[in-house]
C-alpha positions in Angstrom: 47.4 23.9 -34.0 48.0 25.3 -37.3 51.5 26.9 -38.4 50.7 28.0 -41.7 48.7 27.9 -44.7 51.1 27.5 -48.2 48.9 29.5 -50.4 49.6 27.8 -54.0 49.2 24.5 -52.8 46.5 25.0 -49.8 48.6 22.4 -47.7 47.7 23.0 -44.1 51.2 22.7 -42.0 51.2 21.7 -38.3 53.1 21.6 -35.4 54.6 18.1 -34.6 53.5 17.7 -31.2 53.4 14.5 -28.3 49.5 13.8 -28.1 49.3 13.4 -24.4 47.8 10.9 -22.5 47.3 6.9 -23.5 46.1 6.6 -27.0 45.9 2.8 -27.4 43.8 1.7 -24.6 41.3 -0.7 -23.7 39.8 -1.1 -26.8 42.8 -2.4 -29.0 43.2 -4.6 -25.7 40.0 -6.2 -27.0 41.1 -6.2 -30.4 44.1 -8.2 -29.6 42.5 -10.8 -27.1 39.4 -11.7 -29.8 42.1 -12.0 -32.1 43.6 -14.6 -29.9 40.6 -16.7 -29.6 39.4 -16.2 -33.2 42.6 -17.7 -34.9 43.9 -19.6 -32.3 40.6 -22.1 -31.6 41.5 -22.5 -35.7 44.9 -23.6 -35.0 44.2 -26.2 -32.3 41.0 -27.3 -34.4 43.2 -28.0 -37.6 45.7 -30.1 -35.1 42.7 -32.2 -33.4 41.5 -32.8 -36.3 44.6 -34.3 -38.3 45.9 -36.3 -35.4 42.5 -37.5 -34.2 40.4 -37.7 -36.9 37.6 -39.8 -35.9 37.2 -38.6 -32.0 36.9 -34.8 -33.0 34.5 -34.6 -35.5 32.0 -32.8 -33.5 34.4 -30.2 -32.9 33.5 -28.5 -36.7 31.0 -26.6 -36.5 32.0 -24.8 -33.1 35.6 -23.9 -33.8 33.7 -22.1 -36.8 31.1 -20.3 -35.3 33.3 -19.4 -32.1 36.1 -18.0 -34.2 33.6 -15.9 -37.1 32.1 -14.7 -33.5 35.2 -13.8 -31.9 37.1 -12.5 -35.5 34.0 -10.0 -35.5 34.6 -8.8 -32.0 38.3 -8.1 -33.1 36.9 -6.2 -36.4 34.5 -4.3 -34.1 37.2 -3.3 -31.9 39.4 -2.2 -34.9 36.8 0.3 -36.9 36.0 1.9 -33.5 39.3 2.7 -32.7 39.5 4.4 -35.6 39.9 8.5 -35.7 36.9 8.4 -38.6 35.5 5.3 -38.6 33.0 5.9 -41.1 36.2 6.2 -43.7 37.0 2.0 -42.9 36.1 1.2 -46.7 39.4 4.0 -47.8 41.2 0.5 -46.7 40.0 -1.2 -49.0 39.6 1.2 -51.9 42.6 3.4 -51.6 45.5 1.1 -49.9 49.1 1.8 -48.4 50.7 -1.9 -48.7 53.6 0.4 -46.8 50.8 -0.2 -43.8 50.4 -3.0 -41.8 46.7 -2.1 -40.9 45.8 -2.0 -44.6 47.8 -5.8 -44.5 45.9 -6.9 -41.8 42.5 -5.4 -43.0 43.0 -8.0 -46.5 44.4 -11.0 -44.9 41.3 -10.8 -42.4 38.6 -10.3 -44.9 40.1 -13.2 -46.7 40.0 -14.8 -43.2 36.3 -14.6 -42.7 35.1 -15.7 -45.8 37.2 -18.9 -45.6 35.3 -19.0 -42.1 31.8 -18.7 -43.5 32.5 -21.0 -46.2 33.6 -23.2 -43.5 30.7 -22.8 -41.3 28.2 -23.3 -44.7 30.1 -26.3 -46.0 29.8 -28.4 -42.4 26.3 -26.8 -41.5 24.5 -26.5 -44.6 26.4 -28.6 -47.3 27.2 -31.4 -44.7 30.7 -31.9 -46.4 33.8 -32.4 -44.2 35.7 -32.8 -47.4 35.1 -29.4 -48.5 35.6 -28.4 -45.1 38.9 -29.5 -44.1 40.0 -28.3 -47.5 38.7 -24.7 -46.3 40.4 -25.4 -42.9 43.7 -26.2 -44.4 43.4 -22.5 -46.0 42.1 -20.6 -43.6 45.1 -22.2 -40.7 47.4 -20.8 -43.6 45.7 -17.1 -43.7 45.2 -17.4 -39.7 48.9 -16.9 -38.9 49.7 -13.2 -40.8 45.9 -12.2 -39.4 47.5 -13.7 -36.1 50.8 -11.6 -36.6 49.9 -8.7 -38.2 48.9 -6.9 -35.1 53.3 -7.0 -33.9 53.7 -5.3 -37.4 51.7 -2.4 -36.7 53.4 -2.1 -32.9 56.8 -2.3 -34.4 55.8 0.4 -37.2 55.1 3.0 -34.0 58.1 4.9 -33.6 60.2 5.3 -30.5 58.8 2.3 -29.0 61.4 0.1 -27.9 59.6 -2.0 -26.2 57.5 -2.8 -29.0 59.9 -4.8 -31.8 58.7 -6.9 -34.4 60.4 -10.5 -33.4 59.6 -10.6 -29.7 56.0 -8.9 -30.0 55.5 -12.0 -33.3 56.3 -14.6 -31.2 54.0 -13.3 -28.0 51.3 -12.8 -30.9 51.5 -16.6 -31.8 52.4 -18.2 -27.8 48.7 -15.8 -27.0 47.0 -17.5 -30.2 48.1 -21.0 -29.1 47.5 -20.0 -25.5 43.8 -18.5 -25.9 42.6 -21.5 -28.6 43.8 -24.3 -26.6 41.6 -22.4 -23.3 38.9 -22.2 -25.5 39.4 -25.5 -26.8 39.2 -26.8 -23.5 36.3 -25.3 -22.6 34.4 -25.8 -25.5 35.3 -30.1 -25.3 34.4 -30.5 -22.1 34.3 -33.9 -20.9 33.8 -35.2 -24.8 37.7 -35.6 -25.2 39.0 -38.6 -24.8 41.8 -38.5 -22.1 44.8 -39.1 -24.8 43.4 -35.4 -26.1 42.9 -33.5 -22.7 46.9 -34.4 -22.3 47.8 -33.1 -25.6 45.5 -30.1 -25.3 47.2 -29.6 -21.4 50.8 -30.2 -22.9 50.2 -27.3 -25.5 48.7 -24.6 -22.7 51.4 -25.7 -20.1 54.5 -25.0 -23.0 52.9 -21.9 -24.5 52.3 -20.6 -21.3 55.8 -21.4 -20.5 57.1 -19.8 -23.4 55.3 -16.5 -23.2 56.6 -16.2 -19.0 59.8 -16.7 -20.2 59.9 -14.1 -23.4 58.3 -11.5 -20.7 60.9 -12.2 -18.0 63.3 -11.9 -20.8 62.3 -8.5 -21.4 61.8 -7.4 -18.0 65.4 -8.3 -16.8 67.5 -7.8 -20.3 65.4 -5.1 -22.1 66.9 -1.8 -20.2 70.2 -3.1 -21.5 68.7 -2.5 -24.9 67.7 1.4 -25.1 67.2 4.1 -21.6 63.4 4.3 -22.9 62.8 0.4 -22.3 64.1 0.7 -18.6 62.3 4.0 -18.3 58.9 2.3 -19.6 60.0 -0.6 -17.4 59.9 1.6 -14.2 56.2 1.4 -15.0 56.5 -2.2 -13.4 59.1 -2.2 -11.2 57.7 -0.5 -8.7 55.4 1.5 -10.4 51.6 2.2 -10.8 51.6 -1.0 -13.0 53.1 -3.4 -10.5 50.1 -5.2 -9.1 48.0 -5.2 -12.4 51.3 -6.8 -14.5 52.2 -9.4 -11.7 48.3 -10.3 -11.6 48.3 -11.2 -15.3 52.0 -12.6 -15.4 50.5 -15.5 -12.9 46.7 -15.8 -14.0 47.9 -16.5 -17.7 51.3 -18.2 -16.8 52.2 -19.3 -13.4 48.6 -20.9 -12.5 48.2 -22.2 -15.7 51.6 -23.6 -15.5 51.1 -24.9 -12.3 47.6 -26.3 -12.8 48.5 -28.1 -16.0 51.3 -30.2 -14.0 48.5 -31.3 -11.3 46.1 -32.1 -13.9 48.3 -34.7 -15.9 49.8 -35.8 -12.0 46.3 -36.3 -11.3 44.4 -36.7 -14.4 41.9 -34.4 -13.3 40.3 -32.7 -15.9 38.7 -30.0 -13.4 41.5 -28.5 -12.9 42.1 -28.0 -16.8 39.0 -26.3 -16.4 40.3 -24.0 -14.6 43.5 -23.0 -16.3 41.7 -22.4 -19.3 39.7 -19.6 -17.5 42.6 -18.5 -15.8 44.6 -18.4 -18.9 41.6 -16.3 -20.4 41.3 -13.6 -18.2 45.4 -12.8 -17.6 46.0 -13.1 -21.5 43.9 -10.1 -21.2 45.7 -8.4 -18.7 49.2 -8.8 -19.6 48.5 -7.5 -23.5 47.1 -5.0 -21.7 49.5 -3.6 -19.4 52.1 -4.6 -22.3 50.3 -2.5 -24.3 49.9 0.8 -22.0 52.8 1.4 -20.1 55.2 2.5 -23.3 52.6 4.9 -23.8 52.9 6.2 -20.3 56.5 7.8 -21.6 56.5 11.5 -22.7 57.7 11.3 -26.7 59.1 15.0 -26.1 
């Protein structure tokens, strides 16, 4: 609603007022998950490849194809979202650096183009030198495209729950979480079993470590600030309950629990299935995660 017009300058003034209602929704939900898989499968790929060189060659071309596919999900996800979409190229052509959007908009850019030189040098070029030295880069540019998303959250003010160290780490334990899944899925029964334990020994620890930095925040974050343990209510108790518990245990607790059977029982099935699981509940949880502060009246 407009105030006033300043006539010598034609500045428009407006009333500062809450927009109601959830503005980040399902779509930056996407954005975040893609993101997961995109750098994450690059992540696991670079390890696989250093520590078993000549048992994951095949492995190449994939992690290239499935992260440019899943990178470009996340970008879709992002111009959409955007109040004038059309406008995306301002990024580029008239940046903030004070932004972490217009951060993240450069450091992905670079990102695919290190992934389609990656994808040309393997599939059309058939050089693996060129391509691990590509891969070395594009691991390095992965982790600020990986992290970049817990800047913009933090930048949002009067969201507690939302602070730059805690949402980093969850940002890198979902990356690690989401490419070994995808990993998994994507080896099949072409690992050797030295591999499928590494690979279940990295989604049992990240899984681990993300429960724990959730649980953290559930129990000690309304000792922080009154508008964490209001937003908190949300789940304890509240209209998010069911939905947060579901994706606390489909990307933690059964994976968790699923990776300890497989390496008792060396049943790669089971992997199988804790990838999927992992999946589906990373999407949930960043979800709810990312709702429920909104949920909070800002005046």
């Amino acid at each position: 609603m407009v105030h006033e017009t300043i006539a010598a300058t034609n500045a428009v003034v407006t009333l500062d007022v809450a927009l109601p209602g959830i503005v980040w929704g399902w779509i930056i939900t996407m954005n975040m998950w893609a993101k997961s898989i995109g750098t994450g499968i690059i992540f696991l790929g670079f390890f696989l490849l250093k520590k078993y060189p000549e048992q994951t060659g095949f492995i190449r071309f994939p992690i290239a194809a499935i992260s440019i596919v899943f990178i470009h999900i996340f970008l879709f996800f992002t111009v959409i979202d955007l109040h004038q979409m059309f406008r995306f190229w301002h990024i580029f052509f008239y940046p903030h650096l004070t932004s972490a959007i217009t951060i993240g908009a450069w450091m992905a850019t670079g990102f695919v183009g290190l992934l389609f030189g990656m994808a040309y040098a393997i599939y059309m070029k058939k050089d693996e030198a060129l391509y691990d030295k590509l891969l070395g880069w594009t691991v390095l540019l992965a982790v600020p495209v990986t992290l970049y998303t817990a800047g913009l959250m933090a930048q949002s003010t009067a969201r507690e729950l939302w602070q730059m160290p805690t949402e980093s780490a969850q940002m890198i334990l979902a990356a690690l979480l989401a490419g070994t899944s995808a990993m998994i899925l994507l080896g099949g029964n072409k690992f050797s079993d030295t591999i499928k334990k590494d690979l279940a020994i990295i989604l049992g620890l990240a899984a681990a470590a993300a429960f724990i930095l959730y649980m953290a925040e559930l129990i000690f974050g309304p000792m922080k600030a009154e508008e964490v343990a209001a937003v908190l209510h949300y789940i304890k108790g509240g209209e998010y309950t069911v939905m947060f518990w579901i994706g606390q245990a489909m990307a933690f607790i059964v994976p968790m629990i699923l990776v300890c059977l497989s390496l008792k029982n060396q049943s790669y099935y089971l992997l199988k299935i804790a990838a999927v699981s992992a999946l589906v509940g990373l999407w949930v949880s960043k979800h709810v995660w990312l709702v429920i502060p909104q949920l909070l009246p800002m005046s």
